[in-house]
C-alpha positions, 0 to 999 in steps of 0.5 A, a space after each residue: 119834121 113832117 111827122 111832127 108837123 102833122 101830130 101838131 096840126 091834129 092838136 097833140 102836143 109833140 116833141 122831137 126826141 134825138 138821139 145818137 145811133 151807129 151809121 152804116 157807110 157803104 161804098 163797094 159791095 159785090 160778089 163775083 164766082 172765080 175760075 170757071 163759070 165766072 160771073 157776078 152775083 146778086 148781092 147785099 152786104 149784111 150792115 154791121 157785119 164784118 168788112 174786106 177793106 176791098 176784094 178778097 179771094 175765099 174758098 167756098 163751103 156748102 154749109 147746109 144740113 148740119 150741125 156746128 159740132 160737124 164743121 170741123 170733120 166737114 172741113 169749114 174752117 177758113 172758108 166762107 159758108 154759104 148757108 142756105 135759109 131764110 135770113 129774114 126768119 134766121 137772122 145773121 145775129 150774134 148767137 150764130 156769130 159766137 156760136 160758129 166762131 171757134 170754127 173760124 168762118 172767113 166769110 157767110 153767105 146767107 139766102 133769101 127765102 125760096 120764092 123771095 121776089 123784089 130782088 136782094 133782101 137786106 138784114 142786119 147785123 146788131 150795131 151795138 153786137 158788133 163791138 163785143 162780137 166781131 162778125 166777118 163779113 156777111 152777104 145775102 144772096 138769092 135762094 136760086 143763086 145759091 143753088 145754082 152754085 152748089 150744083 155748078 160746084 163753084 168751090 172759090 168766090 171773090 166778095 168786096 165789102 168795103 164800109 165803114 160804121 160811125 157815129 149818127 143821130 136819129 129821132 123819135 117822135 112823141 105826141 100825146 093826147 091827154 086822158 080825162 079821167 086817168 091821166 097818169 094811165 098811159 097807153 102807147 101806140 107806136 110804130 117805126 119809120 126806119 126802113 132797109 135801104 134796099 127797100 121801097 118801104 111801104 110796109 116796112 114802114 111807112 104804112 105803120 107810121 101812117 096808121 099811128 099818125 091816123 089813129 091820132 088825128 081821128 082820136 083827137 077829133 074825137 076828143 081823147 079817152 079816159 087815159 092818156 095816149 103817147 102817138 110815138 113813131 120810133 126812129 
C-alpha cells in the first residue's frame, strides 16, 4: 500500500503483485537447562524448523570440532546437538539437515556469532525445504551461552517449540519507469522489505526499499534514461 503510493505520486506506473507464501505461527519458544544449575536460556526458534508440540526433555551433546562421519563414534545420536558457529554464515539449511539425518539429531542448538550484540538472532529454515526435508526442531542461541554450557557441563535441556506453518499472502511491488530509446532493455533495481521478526529492520531492510524508492523518485524527476527501468521491492 504505502510503497505503492509513493512510486505512484513519483509518476511511475506501479502495480501490486500478491502472492501466496508459507506463514510461520509461533506461540511458545523457550529453553531451559535441567538438573543442576537450572535456568532459563536465551532463545529463537529457527521459523520452519521442526516443532515440540510443547516441552520435551533431551540430552545435550557438544557437537563441535568434527566432522559428521564422526558422530556415530562421538555418540550424538538421539541427542540435541549444540553446534557452535555463526548461524547467520552457516545457515541451518537443508544440506545440514540431510546430511546429518542418518545420525538422527533430536534437536539443534546453533549460536550467534562470538560478540553478536542486539540479543538472539533469528535465521530461517527454507519454507518450501521443510516439505522434502523435515528439520527437528532448531533454536539459535548466544555464543557465550553456549560456552557457558559446555564448560558447566550441562548434559539435559528442555526446549518448547510450539508453531504452526500455513498458507499466507504477500506482495511485491513493481514500478516502472519507461526507456526513450531502448524500451524493451530492462534494467531491474530492487530490494526486499521483509525483515526477521526479531529485528527492528533498519538495514535489513527498510534502508534498502528506502534506496529504491529514492533512486525513483530522483530518476523520474530526471526524466528516465535510454532503457526502461523496473523499481521493484520484493515482499
Amino acid at each position: 500500500g504505502l510503497l505503492a503510493e509513493r512510486f505512484t505520486a513519483a509518476g511511475l506506473s506501479t502495480t501490486l503483485r500478491p502472492f501466496d507464501t508459507a506463514v510461520w505461527h509461533q506461540t511458545a519458544a523457550a529453553l531451559e537447562v535441567v538438573g543442576a544449575g537450572a535456568r532459563h536460556v536465551a532463545m529463537t526458534a529457527v521459523p520452519f524448523g521442526g516443532v515440540t508440540n510443547g516441552p520435551v526433555e533431551y540430552d545435550l551433546a557438544f557437537a563441535d570440532g568434527f566432522g559428521l562421519e564422526d558422530v556415530s563414534a562421538a555418540g550424538l545420536s538421539g541427542k540435541a546437538w549444540l553446534m557452535p558457529r555463526d548461524a547467520y554464515r552457516d545457515y541451518p539449511d537443508r544440506a545440514l539437515v540431510e546430511a546429518a539425518a542418518p545420525f538422527a539429531p533430536a534437536a539443534f542448538l546453533f549460536t550467534a556469532a562470538p560478540g553478536h550484540r542486539g540479543g538472539v538472532p533469528t535465521v530461517y529454515y527454507n519454507f518450501r525445504d521443510r516439505v522434502a526435508a523435515p528439520a527437528p526442531p532448531m533454536a539459535i542461541i548466544a555464543f557465550d551461552d553456549a560456552v557457558a554450557m559446555a564448560q558447566s557441563g550441562v548434559s539435559r535441556i528442555r526446549l518448547t517449540i510450539d508453531a504452526t506453518a500455513g498458507p499466507g499472502r504477500s506482495a511485491n511491488v513493481v514500478a516502472v519507469l519507461p526507456g526513450h530509446r531502448l524500451p524493451e532493455e530492462i534494467v531491474v533495481v530492487c530490494a526486499h522489505v521483509d525483515s526477521a521478526h526479531t529485528s527492528p529492520g533498519a538495514c535489513d531492510n527498510a534502508g534498502g526499499a528506502a534506496c529504491v524508492l529514492e533512486l525513483a523518485r530522483a530518476a523520474a524527476a530526471a526524466g528516465g534514461f535510454a532503457r526502461t527501468v523496473h523499481f521493484c521491492v520484493w515482499g
